[in-house]
Backbone atoms as SQL, in Angstrom:
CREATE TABLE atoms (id INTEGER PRIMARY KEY, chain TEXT, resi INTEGER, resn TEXT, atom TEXT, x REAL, y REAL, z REAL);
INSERT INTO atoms VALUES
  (1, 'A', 1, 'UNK', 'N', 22.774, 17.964, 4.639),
  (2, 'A', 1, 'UNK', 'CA', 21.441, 18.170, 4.132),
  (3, 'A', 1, 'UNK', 'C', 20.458, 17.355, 4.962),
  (4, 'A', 2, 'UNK', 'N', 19.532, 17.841, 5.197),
  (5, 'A', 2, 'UNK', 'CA', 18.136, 16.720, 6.064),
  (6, 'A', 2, 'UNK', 'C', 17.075, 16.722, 5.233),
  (7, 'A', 3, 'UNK', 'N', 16.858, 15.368, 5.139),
  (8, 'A', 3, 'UNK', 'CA', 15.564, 15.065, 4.728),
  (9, 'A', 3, 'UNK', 'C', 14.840, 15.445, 4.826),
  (10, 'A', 4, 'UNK', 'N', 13.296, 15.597, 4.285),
  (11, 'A', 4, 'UNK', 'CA', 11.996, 15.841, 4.434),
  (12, 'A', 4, 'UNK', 'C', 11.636, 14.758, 5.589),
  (13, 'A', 5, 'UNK', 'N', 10.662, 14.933, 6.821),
  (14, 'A', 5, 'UNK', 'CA', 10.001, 13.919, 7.352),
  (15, 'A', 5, 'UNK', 'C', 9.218, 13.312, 6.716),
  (16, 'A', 6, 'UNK', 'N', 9.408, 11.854, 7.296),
  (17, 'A', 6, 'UNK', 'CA', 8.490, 11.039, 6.493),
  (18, 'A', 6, 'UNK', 'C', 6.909, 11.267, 6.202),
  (19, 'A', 7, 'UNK', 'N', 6.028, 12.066, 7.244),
  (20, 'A', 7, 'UNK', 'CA', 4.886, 12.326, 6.801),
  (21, 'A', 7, 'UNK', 'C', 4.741, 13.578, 5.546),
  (22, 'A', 8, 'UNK', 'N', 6.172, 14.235, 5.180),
  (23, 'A', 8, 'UNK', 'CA', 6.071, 15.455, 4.181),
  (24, 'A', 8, 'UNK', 'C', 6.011, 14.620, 3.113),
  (25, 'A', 9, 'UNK', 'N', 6.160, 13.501, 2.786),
  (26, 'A', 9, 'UNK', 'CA', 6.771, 12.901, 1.848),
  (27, 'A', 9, 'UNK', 'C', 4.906, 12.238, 0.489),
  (28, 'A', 10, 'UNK', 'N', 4.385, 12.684, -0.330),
  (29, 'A', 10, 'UNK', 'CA', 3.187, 12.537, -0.847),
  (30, 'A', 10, 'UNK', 'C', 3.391, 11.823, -1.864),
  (31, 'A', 11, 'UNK', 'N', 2.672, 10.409, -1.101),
  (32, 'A', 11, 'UNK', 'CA', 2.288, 9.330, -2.640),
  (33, 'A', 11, 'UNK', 'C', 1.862, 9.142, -3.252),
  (34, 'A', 12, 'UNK', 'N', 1.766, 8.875, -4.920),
  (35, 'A', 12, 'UNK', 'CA', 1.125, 9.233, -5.469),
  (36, 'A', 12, 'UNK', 'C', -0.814, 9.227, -5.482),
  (37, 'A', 13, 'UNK', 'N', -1.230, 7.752, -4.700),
  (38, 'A', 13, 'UNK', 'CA', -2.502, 7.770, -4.123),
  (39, 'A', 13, 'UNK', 'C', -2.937, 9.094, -3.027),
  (40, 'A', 14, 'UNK', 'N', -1.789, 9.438, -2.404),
  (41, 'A', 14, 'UNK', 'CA', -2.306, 10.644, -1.156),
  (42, 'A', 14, 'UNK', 'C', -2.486, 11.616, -2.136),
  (43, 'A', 15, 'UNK', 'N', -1.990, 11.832, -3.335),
  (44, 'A', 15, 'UNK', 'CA', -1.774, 13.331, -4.063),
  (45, 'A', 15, 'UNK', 'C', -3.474, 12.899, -5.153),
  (46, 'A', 16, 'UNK', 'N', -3.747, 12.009, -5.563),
  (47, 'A', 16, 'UNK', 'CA', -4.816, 11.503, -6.106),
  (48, 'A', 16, 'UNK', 'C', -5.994, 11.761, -4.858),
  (49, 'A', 17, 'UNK', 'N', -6.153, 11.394, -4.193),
  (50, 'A', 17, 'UNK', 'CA', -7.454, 11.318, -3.239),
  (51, 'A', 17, 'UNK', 'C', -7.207, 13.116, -2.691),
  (52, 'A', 18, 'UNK', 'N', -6.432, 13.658, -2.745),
  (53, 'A', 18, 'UNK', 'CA', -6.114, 15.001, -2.472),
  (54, 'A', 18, 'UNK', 'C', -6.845, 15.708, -3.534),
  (55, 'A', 19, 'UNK', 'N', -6.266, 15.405, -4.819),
  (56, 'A', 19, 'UNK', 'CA', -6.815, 16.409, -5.759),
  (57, 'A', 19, 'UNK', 'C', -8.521, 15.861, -6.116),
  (58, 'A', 20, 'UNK', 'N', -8.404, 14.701, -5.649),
  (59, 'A', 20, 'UNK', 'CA', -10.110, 14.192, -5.704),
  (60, 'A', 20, 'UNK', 'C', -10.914, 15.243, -4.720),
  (61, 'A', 21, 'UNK', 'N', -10.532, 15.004, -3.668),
  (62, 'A', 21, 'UNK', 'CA', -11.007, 16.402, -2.098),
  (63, 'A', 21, 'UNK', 'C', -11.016, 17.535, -2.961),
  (64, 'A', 22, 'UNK', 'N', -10.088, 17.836, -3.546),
  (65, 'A', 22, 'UNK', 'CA', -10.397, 19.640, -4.040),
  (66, 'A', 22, 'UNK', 'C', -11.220, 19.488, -5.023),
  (67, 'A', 23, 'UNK', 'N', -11.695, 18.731, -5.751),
  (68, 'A', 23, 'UNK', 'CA', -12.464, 18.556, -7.120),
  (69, 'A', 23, 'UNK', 'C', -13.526, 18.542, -6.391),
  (70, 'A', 24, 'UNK', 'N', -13.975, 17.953, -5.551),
  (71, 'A', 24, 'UNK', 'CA', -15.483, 17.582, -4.639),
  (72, 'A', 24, 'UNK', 'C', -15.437, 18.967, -3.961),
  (73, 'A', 25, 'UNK', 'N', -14.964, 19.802, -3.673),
  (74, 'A', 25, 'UNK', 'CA', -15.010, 21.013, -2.867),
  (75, 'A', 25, 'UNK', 'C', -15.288, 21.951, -3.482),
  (76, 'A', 26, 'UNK', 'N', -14.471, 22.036, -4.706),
  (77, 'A', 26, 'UNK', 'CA', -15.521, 23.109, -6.074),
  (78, 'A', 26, 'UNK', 'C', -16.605, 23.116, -6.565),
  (79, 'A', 27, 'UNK', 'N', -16.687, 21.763, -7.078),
  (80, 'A', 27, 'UNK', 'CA', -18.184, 21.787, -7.164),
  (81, 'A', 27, 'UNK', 'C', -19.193, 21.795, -5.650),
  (82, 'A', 28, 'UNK', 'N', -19.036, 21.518, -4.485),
  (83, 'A', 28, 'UNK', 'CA', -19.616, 22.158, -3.748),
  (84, 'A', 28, 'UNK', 'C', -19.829, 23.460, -3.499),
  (85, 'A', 29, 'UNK', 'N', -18.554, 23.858, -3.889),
  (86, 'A', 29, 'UNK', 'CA', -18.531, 25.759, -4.018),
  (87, 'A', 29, 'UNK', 'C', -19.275, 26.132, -4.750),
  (88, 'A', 30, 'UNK', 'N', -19.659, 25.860, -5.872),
  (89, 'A', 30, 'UNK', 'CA', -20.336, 26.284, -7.011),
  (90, 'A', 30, 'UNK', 'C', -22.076, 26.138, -6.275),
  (91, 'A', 31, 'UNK', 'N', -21.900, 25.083, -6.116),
  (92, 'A', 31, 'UNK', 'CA', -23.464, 24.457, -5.804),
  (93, 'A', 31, 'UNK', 'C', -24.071, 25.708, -4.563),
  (94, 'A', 32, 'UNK', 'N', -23.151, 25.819, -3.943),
  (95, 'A', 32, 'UNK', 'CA', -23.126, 26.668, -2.404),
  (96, 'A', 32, 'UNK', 'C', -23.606, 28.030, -3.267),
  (97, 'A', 33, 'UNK', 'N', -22.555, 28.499, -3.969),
  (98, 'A', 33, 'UNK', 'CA', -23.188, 29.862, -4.500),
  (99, 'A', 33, 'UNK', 'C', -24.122, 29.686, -5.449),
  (100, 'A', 34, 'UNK', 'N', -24.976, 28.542, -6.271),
  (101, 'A', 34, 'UNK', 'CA', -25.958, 28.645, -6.794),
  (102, 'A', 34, 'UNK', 'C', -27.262, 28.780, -6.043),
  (103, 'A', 35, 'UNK', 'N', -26.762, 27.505, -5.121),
  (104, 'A', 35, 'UNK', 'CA', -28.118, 27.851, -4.124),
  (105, 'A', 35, 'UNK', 'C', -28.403, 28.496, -3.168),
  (106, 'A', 36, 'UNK', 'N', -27.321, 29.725, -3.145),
  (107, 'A', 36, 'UNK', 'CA', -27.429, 31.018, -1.938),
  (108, 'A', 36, 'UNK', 'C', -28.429, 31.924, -3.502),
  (109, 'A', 37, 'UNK', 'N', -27.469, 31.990, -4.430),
  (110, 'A', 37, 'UNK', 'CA', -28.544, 33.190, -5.194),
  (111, 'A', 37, 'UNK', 'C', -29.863, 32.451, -5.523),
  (112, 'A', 38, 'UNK', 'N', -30.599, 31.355, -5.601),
  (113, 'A', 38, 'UNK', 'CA', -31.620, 30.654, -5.611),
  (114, 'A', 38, 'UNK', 'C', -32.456, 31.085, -4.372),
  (115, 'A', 39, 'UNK', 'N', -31.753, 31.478, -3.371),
  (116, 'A', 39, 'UNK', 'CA', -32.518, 31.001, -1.832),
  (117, 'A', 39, 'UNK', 'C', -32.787, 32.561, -2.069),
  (118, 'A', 40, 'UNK', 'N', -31.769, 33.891, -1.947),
  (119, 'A', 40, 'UNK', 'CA', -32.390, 35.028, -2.539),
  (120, 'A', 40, 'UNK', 'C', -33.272, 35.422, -3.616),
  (121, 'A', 41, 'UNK', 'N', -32.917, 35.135, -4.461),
  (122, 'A', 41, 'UNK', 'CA', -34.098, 35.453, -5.522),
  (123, 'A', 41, 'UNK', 'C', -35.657, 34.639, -4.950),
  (124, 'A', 42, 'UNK', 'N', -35.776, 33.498, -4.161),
  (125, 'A', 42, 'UNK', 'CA', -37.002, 32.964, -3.357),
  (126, 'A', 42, 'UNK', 'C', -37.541, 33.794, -2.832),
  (127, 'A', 43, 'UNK', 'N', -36.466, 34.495, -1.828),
  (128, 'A', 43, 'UNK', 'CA', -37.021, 35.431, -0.737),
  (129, 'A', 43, 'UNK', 'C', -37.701, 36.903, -1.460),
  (130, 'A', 44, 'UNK', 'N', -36.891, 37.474, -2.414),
  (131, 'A', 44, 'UNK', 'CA', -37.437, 38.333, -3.581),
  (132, 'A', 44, 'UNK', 'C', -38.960, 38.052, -3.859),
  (133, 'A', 45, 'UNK', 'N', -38.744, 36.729, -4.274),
  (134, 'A', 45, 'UNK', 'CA', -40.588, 36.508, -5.045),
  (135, 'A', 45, 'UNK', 'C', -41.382, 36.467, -3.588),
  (136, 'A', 46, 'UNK', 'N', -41.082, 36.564, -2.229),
  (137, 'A', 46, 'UNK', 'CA', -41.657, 35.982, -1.497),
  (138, 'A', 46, 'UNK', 'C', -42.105, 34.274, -1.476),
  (139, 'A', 47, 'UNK', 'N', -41.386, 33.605, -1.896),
  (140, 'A', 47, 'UNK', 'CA', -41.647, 32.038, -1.753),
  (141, 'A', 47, 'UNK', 'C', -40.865, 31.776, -0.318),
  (142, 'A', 48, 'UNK', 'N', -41.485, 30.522, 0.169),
  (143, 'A', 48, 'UNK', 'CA', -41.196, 29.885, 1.259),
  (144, 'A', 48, 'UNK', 'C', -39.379, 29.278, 1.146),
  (145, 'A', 49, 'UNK', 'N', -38.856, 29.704, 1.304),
  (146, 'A', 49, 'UNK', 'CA', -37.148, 28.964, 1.016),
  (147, 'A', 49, 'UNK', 'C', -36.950, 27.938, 2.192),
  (148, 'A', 50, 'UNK', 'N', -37.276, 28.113, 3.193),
  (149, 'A', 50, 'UNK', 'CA', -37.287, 26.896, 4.350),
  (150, 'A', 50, 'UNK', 'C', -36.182, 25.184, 4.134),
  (151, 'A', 51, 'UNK', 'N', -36.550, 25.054, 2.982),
  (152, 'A', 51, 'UNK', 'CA', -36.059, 23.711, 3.097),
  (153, 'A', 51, 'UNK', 'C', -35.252, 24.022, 2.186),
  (154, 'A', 52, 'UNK', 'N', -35.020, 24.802, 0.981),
  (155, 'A', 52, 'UNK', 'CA', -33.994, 25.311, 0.241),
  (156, 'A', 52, 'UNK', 'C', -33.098, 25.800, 1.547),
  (157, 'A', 53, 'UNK', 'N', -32.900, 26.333, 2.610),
  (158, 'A', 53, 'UNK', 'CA', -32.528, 27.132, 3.413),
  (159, 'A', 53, 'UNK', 'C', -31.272, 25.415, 3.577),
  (160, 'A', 54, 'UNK', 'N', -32.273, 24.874, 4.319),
  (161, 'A', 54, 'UNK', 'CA', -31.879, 23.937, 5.324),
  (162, 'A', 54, 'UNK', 'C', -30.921, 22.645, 4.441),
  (163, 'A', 55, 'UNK', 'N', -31.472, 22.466, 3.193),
  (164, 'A', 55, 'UNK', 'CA', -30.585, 21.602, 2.326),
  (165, 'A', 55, 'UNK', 'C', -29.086, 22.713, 2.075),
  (166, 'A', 56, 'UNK', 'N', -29.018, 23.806, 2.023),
  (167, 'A', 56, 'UNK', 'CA', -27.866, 24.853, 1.921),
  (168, 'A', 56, 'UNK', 'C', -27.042, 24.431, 2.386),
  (169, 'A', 57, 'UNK', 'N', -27.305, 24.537, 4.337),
  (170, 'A', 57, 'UNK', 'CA', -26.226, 24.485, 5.240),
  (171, 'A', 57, 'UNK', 'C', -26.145, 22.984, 5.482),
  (172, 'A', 58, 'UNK', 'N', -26.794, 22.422, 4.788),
  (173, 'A', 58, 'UNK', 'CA', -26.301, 20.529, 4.910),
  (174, 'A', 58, 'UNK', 'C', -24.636, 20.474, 3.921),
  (175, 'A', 59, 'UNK', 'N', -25.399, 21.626, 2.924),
  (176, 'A', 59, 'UNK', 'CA', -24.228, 21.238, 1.864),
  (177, 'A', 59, 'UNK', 'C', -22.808, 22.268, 1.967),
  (178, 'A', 60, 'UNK', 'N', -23.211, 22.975, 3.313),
  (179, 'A', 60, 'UNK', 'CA', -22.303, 23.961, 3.801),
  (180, 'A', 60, 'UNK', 'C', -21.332, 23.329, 5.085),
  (181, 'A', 61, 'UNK', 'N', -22.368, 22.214, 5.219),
  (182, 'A', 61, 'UNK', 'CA', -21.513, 21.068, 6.411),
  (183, 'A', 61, 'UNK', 'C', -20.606, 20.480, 6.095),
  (184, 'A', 62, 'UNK', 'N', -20.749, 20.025, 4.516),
  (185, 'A', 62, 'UNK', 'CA', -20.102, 18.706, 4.175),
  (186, 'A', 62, 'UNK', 'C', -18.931, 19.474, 3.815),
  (187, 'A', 63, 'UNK', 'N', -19.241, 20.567, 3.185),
  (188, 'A', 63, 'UNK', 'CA', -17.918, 21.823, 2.423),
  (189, 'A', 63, 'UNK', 'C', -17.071, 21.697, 3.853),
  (190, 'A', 64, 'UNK', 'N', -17.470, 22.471, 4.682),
  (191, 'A', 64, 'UNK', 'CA', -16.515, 22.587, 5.382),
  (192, 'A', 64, 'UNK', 'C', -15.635, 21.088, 6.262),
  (193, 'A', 65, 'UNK', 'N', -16.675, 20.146, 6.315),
  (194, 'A', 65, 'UNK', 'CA', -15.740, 18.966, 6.280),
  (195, 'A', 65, 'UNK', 'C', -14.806, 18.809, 5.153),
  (196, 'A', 66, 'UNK', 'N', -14.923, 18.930, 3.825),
  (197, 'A', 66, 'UNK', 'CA', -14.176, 19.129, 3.336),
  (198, 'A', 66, 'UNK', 'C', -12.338, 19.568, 3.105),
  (199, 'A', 67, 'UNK', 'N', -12.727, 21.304, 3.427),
  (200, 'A', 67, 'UNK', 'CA', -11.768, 22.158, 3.638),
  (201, 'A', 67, 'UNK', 'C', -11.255, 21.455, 4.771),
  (202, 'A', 68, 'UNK', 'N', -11.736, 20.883, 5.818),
  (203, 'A', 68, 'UNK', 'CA', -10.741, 20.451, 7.489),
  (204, 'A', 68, 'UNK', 'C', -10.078, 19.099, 6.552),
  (205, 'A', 69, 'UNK', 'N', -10.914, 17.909, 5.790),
  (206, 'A', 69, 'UNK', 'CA', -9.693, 16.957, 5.388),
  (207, 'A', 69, 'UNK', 'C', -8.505, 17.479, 4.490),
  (208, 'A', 70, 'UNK', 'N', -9.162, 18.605, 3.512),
  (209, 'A', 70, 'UNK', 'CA', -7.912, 19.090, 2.708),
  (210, 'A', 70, 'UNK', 'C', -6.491, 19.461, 3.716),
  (211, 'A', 71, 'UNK', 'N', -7.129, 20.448, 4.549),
  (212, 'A', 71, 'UNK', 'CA', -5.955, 21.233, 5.322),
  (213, 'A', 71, 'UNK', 'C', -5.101, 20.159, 5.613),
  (214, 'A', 72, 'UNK', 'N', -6.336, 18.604, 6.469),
  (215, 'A', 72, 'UNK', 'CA', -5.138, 17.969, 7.284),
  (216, 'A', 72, 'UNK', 'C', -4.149, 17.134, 5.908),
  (217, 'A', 73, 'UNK', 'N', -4.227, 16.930, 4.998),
  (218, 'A', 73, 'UNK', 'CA', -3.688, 16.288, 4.357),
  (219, 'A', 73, 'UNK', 'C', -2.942, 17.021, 3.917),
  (220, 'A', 74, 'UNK', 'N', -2.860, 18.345, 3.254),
  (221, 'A', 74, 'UNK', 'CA', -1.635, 19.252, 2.777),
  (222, 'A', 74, 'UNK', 'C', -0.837, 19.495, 3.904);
């Protein structure tokens, strides 16, 4: 039989700060699709979305930093 390598091996702090990463990534998800239908319904009324726009993909930055620490840690 062979072991798991030692980096397969998840302690209980790596599995904690892991499921912390996915908890912070949903609610970014959420936030992401609130403030995409926010930024449409703007454009609807004709309001200026500009900085609604630009706070979006700040919070579309951090998401996808996100998803890259999840991957590397699973």
């Amino acid at each position: 039989m062979v072991a798991a390598p030692a980096s397969a091996v998840t302690t209980p702090s790596v599995a904690a700060d892991l499921e912390e990463l996915k908890r912070r990534r949903k609610a970014l998800q959420l936030r992401l699709e609130d403030g995409y239908q926010r930024i449409e319904q703007g454009l609807r009324e004709g309001r200026d979305v500009t900085r609604w726009e630009d706070f979006w993909v700040q919070l579309l930055d951090e998401y996808v930093r996100l998803c890259d620490a999840i991957r590397a840690s699973e």
